[in-house]
N, C-alpha and C positions, 0 to 999 in steps of 0.2 A: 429706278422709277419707271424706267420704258417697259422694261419685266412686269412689271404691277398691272402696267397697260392695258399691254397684249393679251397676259392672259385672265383679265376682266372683259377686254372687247370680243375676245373669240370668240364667247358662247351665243353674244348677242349678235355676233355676223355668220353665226352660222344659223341662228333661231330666225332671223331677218332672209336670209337667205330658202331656208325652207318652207316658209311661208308665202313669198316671191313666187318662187318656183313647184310647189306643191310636193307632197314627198311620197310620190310613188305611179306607179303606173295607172292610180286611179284619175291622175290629172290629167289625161286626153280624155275623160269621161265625155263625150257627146247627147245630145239629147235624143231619146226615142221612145216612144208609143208602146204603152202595153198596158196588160190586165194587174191591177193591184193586189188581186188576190187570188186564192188557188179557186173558190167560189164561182168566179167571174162575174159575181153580180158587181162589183163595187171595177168603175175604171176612171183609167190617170195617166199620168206619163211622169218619166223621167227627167227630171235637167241637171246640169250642171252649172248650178249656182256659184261655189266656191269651188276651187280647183283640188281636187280629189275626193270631194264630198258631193252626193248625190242625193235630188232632192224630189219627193215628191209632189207633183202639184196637177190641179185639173182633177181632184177625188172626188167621187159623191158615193153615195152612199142608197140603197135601197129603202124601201119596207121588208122590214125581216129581219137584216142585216144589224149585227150587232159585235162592236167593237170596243178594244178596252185603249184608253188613252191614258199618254203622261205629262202632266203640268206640272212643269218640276218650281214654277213659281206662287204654287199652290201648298201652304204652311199650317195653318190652321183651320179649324174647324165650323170656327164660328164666323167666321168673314170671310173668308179664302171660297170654302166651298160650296156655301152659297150664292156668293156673286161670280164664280163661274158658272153654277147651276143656273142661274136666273139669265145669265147671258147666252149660254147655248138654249136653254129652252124657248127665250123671245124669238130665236130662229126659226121656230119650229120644224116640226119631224122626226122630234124623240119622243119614244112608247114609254121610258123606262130610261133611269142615268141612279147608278148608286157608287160611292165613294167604297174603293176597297177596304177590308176590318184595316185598324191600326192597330199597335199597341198600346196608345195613349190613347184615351177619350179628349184628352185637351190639345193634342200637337197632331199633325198630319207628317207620318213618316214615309208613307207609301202613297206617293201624288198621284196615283191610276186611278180612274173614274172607266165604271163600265156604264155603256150607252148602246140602247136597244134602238132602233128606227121605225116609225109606224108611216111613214114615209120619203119620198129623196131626200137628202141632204147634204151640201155642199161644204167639205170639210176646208176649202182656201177661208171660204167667209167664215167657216168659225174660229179659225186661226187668227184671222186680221182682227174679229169680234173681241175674242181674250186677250188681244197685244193693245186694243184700245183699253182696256178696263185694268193692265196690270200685269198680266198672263203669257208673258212670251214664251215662246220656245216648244211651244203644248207640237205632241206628236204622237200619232198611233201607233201601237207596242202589237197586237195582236187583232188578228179580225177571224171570225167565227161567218 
């Protein structure tokens, strides 16, 4: 029976334990200042929110500046992506936001929305915007 134990608790003390402790040399990560993008229009900095995972925060965004994003709690077609669209846009500052092709006309398989700016825009508040409405976890994949 103590056999059966042991090796049921080991995985969970060592999965306890990695997560404690971080699992690699990214968990000194420190916070620092810099440019988001190779452009330099769009700036942000670094933190270290969670220990080995780095985050970014303090973005905004140009006139010009056009970025493609992932809502990965974004599913559907008919509700999903228009009540993200309708929530980033009452922010105002988008020229232009179109949902990448899918496969299906009726499921959203590929949660990337690409978003054009016709002025600044402050990507912290549209994050906090989509986590009130449903939306967590949205993050920018690529900037142009």
């Amino acid at each position: 029976m103590r056999n059966n134990f042991m090796s049921l608790s080991s995985p969970m003390v060592l999965l306890c334990f990695v997560l404690i402790t971080g699992c690699g040399a990214g968990s000194n990560l420190t916070s620092e200042s810099g440019s988001a993008t190779e452009s330099g229009s769009t700036t942000g900095s670094v933190s270290a929110e969670i220990p080995g995972e780095a985050v970014l925060t303090g973005i905004s965004y140009h006139s010009g500046d056009t970025v493609t994003i992932n809502v990965p709690e974004m599913h559907c077609p008919f509700y999903c992506y228009p009540k993200v669209e309708e929530t980033l846009t009452d922010l105002g500052g988008i020229k232009e936001m179109k949902l990448v092709a899918q496969k299906k006309e009726d499921k959203i398989d590929d949660p990337r929305i690409v978003i054009s700016f016709s002025k600044d825009f402050d990507w912290d508040t549209a994050v906090k915007a989509l986590e009130e409405v449903g939306f967590a976890g949205a993050t920018v994949v690529t900037t142009d």
